[in-house]
C-alpha positions as CSV (number, residue, x, y, z in Angstrom):
1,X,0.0,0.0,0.0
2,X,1.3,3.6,-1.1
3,X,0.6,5.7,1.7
4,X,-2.7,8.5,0.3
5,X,-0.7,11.8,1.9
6,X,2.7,14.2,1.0
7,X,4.9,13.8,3.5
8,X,7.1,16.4,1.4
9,X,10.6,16.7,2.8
10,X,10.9,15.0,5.8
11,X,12.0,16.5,9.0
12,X,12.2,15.5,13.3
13,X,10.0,15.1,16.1
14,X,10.5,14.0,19.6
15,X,9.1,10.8,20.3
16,X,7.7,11.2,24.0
17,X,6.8,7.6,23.9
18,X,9.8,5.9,23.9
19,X,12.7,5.7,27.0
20,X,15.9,4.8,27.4
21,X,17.3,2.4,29.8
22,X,21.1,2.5,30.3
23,X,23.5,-0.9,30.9
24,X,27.0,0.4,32.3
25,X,30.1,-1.8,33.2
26,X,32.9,-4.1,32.3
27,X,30.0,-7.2,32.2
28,X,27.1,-5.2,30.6
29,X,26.8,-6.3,27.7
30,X,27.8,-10.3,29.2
31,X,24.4,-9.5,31.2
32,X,22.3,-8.3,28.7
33,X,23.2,-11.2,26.3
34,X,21.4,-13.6,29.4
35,X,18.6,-11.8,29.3
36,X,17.4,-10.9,25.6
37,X,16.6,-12.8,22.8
38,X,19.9,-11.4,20.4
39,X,23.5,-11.4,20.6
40,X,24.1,-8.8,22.7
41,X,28.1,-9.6,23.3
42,X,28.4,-9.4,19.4
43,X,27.0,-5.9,18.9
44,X,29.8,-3.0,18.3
45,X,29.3,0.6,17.9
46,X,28.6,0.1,13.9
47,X,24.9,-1.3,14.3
48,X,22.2,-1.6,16.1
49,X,19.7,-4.5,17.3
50,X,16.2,-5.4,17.9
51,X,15.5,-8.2,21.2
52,X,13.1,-8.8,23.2
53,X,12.9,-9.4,27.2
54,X,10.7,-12.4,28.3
55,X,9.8,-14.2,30.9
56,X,10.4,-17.7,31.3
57,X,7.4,-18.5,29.8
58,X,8.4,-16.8,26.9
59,X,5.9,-13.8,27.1
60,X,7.9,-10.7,26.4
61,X,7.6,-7.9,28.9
62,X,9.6,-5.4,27.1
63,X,11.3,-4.9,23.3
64,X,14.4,-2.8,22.5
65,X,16.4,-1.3,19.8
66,X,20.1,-1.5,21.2
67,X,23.1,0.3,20.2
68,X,26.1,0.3,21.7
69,X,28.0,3.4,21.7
70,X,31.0,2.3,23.8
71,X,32.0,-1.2,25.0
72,X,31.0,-1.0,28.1
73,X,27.9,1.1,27.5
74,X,24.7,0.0,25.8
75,X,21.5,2.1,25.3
76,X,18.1,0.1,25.2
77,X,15.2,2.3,23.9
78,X,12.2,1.3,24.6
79,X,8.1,1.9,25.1
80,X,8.5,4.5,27.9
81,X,5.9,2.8,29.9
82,X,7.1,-0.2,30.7
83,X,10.8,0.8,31.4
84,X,10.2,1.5,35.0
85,X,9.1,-2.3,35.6
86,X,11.2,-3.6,33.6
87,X,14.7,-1.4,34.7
88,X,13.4,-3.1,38.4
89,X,12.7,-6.6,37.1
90,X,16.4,-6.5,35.3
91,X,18.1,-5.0,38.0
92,X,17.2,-8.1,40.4
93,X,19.2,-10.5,38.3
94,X,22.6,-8.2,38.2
95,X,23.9,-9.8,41.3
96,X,27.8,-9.6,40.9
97,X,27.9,-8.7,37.6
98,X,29.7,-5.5,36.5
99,X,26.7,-3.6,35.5
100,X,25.1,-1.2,36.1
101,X,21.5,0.1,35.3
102,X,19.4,2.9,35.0
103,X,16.8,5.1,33.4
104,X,18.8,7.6,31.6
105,X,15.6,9.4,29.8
106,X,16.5,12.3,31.6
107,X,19.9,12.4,30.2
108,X,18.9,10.5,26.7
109,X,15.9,11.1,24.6
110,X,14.6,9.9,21.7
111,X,13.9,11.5,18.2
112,X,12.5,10.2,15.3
113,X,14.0,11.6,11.6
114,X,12.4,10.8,8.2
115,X,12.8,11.9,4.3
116,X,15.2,13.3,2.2
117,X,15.9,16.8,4.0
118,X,17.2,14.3,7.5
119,X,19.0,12.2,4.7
120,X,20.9,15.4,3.7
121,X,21.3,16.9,7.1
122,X,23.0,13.3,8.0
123,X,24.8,13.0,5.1
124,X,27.7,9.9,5.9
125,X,25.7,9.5,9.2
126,X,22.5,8.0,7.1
127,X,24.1,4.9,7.1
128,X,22.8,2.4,3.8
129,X,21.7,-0.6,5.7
130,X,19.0,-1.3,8.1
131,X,19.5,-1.4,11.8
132,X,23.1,0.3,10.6
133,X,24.3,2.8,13.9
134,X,26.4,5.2,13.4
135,X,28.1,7.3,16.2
136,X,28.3,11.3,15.8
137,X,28.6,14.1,18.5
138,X,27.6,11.7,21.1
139,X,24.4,10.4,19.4
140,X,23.5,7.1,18.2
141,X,21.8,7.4,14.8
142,X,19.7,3.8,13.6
143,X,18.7,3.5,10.6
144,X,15.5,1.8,10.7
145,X,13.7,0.0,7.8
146,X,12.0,2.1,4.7
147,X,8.0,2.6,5.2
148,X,6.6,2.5,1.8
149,X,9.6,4.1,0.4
150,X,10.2,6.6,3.1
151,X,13.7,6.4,4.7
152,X,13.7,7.0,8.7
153,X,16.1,7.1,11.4
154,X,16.1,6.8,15.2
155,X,18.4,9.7,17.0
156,X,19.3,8.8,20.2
157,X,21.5,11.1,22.5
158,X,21.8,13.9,24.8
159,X,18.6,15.8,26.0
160,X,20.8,18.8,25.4
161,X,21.4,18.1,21.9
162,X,17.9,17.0,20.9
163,X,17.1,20.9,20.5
164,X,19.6,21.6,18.0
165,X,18.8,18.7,15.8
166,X,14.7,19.6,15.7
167,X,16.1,23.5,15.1
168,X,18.3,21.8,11.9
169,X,15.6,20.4,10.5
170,X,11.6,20.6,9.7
171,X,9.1,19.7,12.1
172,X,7.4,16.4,11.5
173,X,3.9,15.8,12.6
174,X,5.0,13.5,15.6
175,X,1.5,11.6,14.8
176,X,2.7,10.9,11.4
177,X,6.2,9.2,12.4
178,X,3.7,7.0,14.8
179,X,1.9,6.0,11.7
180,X,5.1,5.3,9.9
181,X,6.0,3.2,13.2
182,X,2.8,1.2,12.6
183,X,2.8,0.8,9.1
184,X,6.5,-0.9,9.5
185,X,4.4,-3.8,11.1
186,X,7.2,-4.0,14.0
187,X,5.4,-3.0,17.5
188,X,6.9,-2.2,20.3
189,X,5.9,-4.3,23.6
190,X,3.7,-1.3,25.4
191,X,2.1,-1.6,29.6
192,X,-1.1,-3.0,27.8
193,X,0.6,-5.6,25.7
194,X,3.3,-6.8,28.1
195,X,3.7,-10.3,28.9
196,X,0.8,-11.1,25.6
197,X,3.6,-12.4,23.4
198,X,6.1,-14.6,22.3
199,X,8.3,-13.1,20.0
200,X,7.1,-14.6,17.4
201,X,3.5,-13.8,17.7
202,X,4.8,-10.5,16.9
203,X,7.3,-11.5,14.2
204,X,11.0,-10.8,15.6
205,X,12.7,-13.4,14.7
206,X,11.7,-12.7,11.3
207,X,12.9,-9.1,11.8
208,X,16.0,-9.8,13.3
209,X,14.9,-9.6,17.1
210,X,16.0,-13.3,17.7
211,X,19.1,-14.8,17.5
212,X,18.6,-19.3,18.2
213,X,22.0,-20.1,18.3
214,X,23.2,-17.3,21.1
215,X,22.4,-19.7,24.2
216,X,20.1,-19.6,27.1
217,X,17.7,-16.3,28.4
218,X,14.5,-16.0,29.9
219,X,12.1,-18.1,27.8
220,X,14.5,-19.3,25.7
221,X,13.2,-22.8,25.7
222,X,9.6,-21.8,25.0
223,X,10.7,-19.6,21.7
224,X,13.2,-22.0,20.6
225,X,10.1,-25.3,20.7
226,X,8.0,-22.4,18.8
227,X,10.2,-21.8,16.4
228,X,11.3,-25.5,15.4
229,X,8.4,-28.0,16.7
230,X,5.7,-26.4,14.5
231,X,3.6,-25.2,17.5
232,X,3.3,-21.3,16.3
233,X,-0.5,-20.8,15.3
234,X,-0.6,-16.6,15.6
235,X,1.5,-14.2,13.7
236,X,1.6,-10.4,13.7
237,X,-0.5,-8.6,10.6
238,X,-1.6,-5.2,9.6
239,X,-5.0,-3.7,9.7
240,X,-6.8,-0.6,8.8
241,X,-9.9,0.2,10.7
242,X,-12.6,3.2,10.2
243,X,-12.3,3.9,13.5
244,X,-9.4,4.6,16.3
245,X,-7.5,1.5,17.5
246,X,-5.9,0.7,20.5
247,X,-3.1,-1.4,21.7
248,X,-4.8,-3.7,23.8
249,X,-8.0,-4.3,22.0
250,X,-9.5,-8.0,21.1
251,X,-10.1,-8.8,17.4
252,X,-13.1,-11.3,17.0
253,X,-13.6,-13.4,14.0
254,X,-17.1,-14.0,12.7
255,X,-16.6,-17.7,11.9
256,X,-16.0,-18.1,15.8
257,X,-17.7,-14.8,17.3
258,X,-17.6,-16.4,21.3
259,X,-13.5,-15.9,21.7
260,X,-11.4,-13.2,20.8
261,X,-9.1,-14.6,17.7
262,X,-6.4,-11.7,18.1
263,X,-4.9,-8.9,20.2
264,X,-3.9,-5.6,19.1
265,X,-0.7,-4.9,19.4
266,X,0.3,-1.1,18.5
267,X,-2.1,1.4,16.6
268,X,-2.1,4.8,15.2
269,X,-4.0,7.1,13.3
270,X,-4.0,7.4,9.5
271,X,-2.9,11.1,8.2
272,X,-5.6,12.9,7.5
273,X,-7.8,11.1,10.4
274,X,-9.4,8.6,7.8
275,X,-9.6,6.0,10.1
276,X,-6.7,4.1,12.1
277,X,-4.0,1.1,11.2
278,X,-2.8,-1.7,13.9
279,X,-0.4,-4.8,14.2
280,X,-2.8,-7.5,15.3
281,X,-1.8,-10.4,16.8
282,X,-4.1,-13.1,14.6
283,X,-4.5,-17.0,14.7
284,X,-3.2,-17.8,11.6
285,X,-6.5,-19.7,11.0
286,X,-9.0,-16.6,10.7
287,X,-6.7,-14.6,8.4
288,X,-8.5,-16.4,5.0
289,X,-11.9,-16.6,5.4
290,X,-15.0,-14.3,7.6
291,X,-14.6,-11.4,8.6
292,X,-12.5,-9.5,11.2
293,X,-14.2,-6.9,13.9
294,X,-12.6,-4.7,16.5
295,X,-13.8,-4.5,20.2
296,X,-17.0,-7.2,20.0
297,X,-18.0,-9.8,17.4
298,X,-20.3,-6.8,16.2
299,X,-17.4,-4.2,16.5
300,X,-15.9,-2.1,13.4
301,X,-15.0,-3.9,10.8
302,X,-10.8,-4.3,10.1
303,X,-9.4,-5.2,6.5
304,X,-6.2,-6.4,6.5
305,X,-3.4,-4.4,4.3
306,X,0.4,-6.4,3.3
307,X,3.0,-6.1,5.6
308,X,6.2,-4.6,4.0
309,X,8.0,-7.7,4.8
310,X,7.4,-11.1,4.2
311,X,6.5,-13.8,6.7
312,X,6.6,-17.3,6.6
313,X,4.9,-19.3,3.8
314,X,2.7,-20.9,6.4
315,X,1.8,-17.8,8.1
316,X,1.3,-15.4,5.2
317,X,-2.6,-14.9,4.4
318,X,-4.4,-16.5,1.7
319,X,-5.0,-12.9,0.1
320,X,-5.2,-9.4,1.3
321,X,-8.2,-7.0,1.7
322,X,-10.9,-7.6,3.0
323,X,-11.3,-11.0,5.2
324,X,-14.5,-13.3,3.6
């Protein structure tokens, strides 16, 4: 789908949403790699990573993108409401290690960058791969995947120098990067989604969130018997909906209206307020036939839209549009 609006030249916005949580220390990033779903002790200053943080039933709590600036620090951004839970949860299991955590989103912020006119303001910085990280005035810049053609960047650095980086550049509705955020089909674990999910209900090892040969972590048994005994029966999918959606939400299927058949998992509004577009977690079963409502089994009806990647044969849809 080509999105129906100009975003013209690009430009910045905070992203209020998101947090950072800092890992410090000789054995930061030895801790971190027992604890997420990547290779954390593999990550250098030159890239950055997706991984999740589950419990040992393999529900995730909490998703990151990771850079690491310095050896011995890491910055996890994440969905600013659950970093307070899960900075505690983590902070139980450092024991002896050499690390030390914190919530740095007083020190680090968060800003999103899209479009030609950021591409020219980062010149060399803009990277040419995704999940690239490059390292400039004491800001990690991530290149994140292209939304229907549209280059964006995470900027994540000093509070101090956020100001001069949204003064460089245009203002960018920050309702339209959240849009963009959506339409990448990758959601961020938010409070009202945490602990719904095993990473691949949401699709992260097909976007690069989990590593299976890295060695044990939280839940690492469950998403590993997912992944190779054949027991996955929901993936992640797009949606567009007349109405505002929210992460959170049940999805009902007519062909089984007495249970919900799916979860939504991140939402935003369409530009121009024509309606609203959602990752929903689905059972792969209701994703080819009936028809797909939001709230009740009576509840606005959802079409689904193609993700701009491609899942598994066995989990794509039938066909697009419309379910029934």
């Amino acid at each position: 789908m080509n999105p129906s609006f100009d975003l013209g030249p690009g430009g910045a916005t905070s992203l209020p949403h998101w947090g950072v949580l800092r890992a410090q220390g000789d054995d930061a990033a030895q801790f971190l790699h027992g604890q997420l779903s990547n290779d954390i002790v593999k990550l250098d200053a030159s890239r950055a990573c997706l991984a999740a943080y589950c419990t040992a039933q393999g529900r995730m709590l909490a998703s990151f993108v990771i850079t690491r600036p310095q050896p011995t620090d890491l910055w996890l951004a994440c969905s600013a409401d659950v970093l307070p839970a899960t900075l505690k949860r983590l902070s139980m299991f450092v024991l002896r290690a050499k690390a030390r955590l914190s919530d740095a989103s007083q020190h680090l912020v968060v800003l999103g960058l899209t479009g030609p006119t950021a591409a020219q303001w980062l010149g060399e910085a803009a990277g040419t791969q995704d999940w690239q990280a490059v390292q400039r005035d004491g800001a990690s810049i991530v290149r994140l995947p292209a939304v229907d053609g549209i280059e964006r960047w995470l900027w994540i650095g000093p509070i101090d120098q956020a100001s001069t980086v949204l003064a460089a550049l245009p203002a960018l509705d920050e309702a339209v990067w959240r849009w963009l955020e959506t339409r990448s089909g990758l959601a961020q674990v938010q409070a009202a989604t945490s602990g719904q999910f095993v990473p691949q209900m949401l699709n992260y090892e097909v976007l690069g969130g989990v590593d299976f040969r890295k060695g044990c972590y939280p839940g690492q048994e469950i998403v590993a018997r997912s992944q190779y005994l054949g027991k996955l029966k929901r993936r992640a999918f797009l949606v567009e909906g007349p109405t505002t959606l929210q992460a959170g939400q049940e999805v009902y299927w007519s062909e089984d209206a007495g249970q919900p058949a799916g979860l939504v998992a991140q939402a935003a509004l369409q530009p121009g307020g024509a309606g609203g577009t959602a990752v929903v977690e689905l059972k792969l079963a209701v994703t080819d036939t009936g028809r797909l409502h939001l709230g009740t089994p009576q509840g606005p009806l959802l079409t689904l839209v193609p993700l701009p990647y491609a899942l598994p044969t066995e989990a794509a849809p039938a066909k697009s549009g419309a379910v029934g």
